[in-house]
C-alpha positions in Angstrom: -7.9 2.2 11.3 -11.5 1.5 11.8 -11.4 -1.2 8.7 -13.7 -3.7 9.9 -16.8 -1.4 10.0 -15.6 -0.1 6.3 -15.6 -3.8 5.5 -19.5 -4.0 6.1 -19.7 -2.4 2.9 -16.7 -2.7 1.1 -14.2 -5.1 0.6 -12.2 -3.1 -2.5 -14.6 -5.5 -5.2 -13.6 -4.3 -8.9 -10.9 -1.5 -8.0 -7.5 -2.8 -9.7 -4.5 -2.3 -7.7 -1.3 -2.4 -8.9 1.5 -3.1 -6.8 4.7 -2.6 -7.8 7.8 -4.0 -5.8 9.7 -7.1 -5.7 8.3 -10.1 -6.4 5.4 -11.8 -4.7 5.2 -15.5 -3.5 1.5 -15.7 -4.9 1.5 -19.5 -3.5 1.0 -18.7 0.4 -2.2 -20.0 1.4 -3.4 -16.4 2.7 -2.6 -15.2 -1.3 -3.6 -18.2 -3.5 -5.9 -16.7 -5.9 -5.9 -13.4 -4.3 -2.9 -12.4 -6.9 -4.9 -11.9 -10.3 -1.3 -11.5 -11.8 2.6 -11.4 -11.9 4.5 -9.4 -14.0 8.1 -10.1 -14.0 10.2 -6.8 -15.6 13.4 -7.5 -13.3 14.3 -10.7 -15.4 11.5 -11.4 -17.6 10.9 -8.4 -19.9 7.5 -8.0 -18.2 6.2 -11.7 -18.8 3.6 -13.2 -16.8 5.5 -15.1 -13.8 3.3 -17.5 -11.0 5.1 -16.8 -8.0 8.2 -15.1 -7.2 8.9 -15.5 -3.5 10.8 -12.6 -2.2 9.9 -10.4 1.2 9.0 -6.9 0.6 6.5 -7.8 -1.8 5.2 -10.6 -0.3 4.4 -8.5 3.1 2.5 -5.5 0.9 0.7 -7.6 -0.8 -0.8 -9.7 2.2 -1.6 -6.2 3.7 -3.5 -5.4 1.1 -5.3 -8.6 -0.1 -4.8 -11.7 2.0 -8.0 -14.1 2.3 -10.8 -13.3 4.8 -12.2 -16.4 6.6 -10.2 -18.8 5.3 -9.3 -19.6 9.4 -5.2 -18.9 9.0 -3.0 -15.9 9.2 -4.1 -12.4 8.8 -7.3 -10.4 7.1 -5.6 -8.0 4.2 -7.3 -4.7 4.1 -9.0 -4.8 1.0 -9.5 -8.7 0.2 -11.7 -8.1 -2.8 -9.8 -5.8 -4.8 -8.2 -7.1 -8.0 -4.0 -6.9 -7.4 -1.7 -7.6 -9.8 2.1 -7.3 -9.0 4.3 -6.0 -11.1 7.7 -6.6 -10.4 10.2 -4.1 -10.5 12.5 -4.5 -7.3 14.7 -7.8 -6.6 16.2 -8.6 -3.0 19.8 -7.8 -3.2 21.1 -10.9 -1.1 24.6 -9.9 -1.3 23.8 -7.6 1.5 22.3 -9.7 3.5 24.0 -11.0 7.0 23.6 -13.5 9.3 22.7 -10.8 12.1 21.2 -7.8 9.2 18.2 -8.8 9.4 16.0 -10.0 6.0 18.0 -9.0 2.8 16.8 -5.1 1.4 15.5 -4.8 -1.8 17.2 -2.8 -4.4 14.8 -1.2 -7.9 16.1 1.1 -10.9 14.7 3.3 -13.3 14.1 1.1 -15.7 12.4 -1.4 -14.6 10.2 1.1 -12.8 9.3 2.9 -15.3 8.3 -0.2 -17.2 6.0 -1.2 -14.2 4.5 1.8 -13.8 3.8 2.3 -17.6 2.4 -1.4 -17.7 0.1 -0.4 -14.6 -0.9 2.6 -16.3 -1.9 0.7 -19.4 -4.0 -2.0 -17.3 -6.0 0.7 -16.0 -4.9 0.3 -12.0 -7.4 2.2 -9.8 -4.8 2.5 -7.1 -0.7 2.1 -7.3 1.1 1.4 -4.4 4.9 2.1 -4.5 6.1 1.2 -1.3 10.0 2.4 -2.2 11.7 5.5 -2.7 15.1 6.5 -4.4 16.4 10.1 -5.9 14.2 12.1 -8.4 13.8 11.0 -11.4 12.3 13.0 -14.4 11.0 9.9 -16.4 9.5 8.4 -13.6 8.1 11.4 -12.6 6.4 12.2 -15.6 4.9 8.6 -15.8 3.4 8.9 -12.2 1.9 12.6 -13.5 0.3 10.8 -16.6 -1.2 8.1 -14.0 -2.8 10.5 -12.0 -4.2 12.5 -14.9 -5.6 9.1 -16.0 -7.0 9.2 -12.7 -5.3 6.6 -11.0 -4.3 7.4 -7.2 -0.8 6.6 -6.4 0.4 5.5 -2.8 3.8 6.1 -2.1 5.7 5.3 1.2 7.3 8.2 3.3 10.6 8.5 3.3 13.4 8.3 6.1 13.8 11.6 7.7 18.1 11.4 6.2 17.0 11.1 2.5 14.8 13.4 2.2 12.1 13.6 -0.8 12.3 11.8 -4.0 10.8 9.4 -6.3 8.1 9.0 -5.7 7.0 10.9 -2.3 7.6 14.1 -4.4 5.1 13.8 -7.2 2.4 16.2 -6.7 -1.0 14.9 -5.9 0.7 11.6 -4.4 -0.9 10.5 -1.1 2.4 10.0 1.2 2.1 7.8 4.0 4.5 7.9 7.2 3.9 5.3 10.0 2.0 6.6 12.7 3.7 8.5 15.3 6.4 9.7 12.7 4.4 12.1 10.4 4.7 14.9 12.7 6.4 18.4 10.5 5.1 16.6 7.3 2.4 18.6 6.3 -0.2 16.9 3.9 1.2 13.4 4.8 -0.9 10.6 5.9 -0.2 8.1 8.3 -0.9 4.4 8.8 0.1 1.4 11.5 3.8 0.6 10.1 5.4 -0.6 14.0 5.1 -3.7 14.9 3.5 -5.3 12.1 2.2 -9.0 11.4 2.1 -9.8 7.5 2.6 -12.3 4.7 6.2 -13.9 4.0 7.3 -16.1 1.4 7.5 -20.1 2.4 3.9 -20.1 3.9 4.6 -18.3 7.0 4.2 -15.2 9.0 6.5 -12.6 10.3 6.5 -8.9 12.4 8.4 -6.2 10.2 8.0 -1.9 10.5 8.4 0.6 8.0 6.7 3.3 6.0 6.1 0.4 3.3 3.8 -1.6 5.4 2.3 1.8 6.4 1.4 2.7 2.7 0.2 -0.9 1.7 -2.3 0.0 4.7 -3.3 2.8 3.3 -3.7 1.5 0.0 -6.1 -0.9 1.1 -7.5 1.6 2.7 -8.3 3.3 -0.5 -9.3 0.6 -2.7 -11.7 0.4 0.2 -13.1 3.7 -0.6 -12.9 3.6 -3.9 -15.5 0.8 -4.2 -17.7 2.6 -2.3 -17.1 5.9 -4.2 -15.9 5.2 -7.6 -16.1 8.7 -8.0 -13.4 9.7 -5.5 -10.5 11.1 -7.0 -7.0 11.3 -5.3 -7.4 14.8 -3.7 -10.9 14.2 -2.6 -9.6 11.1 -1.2 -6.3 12.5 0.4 -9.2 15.2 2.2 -11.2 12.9 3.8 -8.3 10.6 4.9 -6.4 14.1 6.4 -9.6 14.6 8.6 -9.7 11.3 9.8 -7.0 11.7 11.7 -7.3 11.8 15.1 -6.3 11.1 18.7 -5.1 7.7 17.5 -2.4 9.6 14.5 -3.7 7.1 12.0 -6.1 7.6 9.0 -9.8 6.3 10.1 -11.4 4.4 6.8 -14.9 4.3 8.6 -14.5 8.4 9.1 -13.2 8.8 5.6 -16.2 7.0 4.2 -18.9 8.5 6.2 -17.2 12.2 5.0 -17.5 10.7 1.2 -21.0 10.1 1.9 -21.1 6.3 2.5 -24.1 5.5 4.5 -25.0 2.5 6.9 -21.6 2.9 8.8 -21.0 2.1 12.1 -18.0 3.4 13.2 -15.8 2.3 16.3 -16.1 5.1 19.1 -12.9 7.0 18.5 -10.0 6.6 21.3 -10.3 8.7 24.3 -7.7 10.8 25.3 -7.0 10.2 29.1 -7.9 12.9 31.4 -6.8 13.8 35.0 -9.0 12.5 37.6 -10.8 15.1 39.9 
């Protein structure tokens, strides 16, 4: 995604992103003090929580934030944004098995809807919702009142047999497929989400894939850009990411930034496509 020459400029400083999920174990090394705070609405009624180690929201959240140059583990996207979790989602380890895989993560209205009001009231820059269930008119009519506030909400694409929902269907969202699998999904971004090294609770490190990890790229993407533009809105945002898209099929955040106007970039060369020899 071009990050690194972004970085030069911009490492997300200020912009507050809100991640809502499940909970996050803000004690792995690559997150110690990147986690500015935890709100816990699955059990706690939204009090302040210090680390909740459960999957899901532990690999967004080192997407997005994990330390630079602390010499372990991975570089999240935007390391200086300020992230708070707010957790909404729980891992449901009744349907975990031995041979399933990690244990999937179950949200409901509710508790959304109270992380998503609390994110609107702490003035989040950026929301990432890396989930997706059926439509829900409360929810919906929160995530409309965040964007009027000017918020830009990050939602993760959903599988091709669920169709749209909460949240992918909220006008002005910015939708985010993996790359390679936002092809017929007009208006849809698409980020790395194969194949992917992130954050997991207990200190370590582990390869997972999904249109989550896609969007937490892309919203670190963002807070990238909004640094460096604090004047971007979500549809002046969700423009410049469209036409960075190219041979690669994955937003460019150096391209983005240069279309915002962001000067003293040097971008990667983009990929070649290979041609016949003559």
């Amino acid at each position: 995604m071009s990050t690194a020459a972004l970085q030069q400029v911009s490492v997300g400083a200020r912009v507050k992103v809100a991640v809502i999920d499940t909970g996050v174990d803000a004690r792995h090394p690559d997150l110690l003090g990147q986690v500015s705070g935890q709100r816990d609405y699955v059990t706690g009624g939204g009090a302040q929580v210090d680390a909740v180690p459960e999957r899901h929201g532990t690999e967004v959240m080192g997407l997005i934030a994990a330390k630079v140059n602390n010499r372990q583990g991975i570089v999240g996207v935007a390391p200086g944004a300020v992230v708070t979790s707010y957790r909404a989602c729980w891992t449901d380890v009744a349907r975990a098995g031995a041979d399933a895989g990690p244990a999937p993560a179950r949200c409901n209205s509710f508790t959304l809807a109270q992380a998503l009001g609390a994110a609107i009231a702490d003035g989040a820059d950026v929301i990432n919702l890396s989930l997706g269930g059926p439509s829900d008119p409360l929810l919906t009519r929160l995530a409309q009142h965040a964007l009027s506030r000017g918020a830009v909400l990050v939602a993760a694409a959903p599988p091709g047999r669920l169709g749209k929902g909460f949240p992918s269907e909220v006008p002005g969202t910015l939708v985010v497929a993996s790359t390679g699998e936002a092809a017929g999904s007009e208006g849809w971004l698409a980020a790395p989400g194969r194949a992917v090294l992130t954050t997991v609770p207990g200190g370590g490190y582990d390869i997972d894939a999904g249109s989550s990890l896609a969007a937490a790229h892309a919203t670190g993407v963002i807070a990238l850009l909004r640094a460096a533009v604090p004047t971007a809105d979500a549809e002046r945002l969700k423009r410049a990411l469209l036409g960075s898209m190219g041979t690669s099929g994955a937003i460019n955040a150096c391209a983005a930034a240069r279309t915002l106007g962001v000067a003293g970039l040097h971008c990667d060369a983009p990929p070649q496509d290979a041609a016949p020899k003559r």
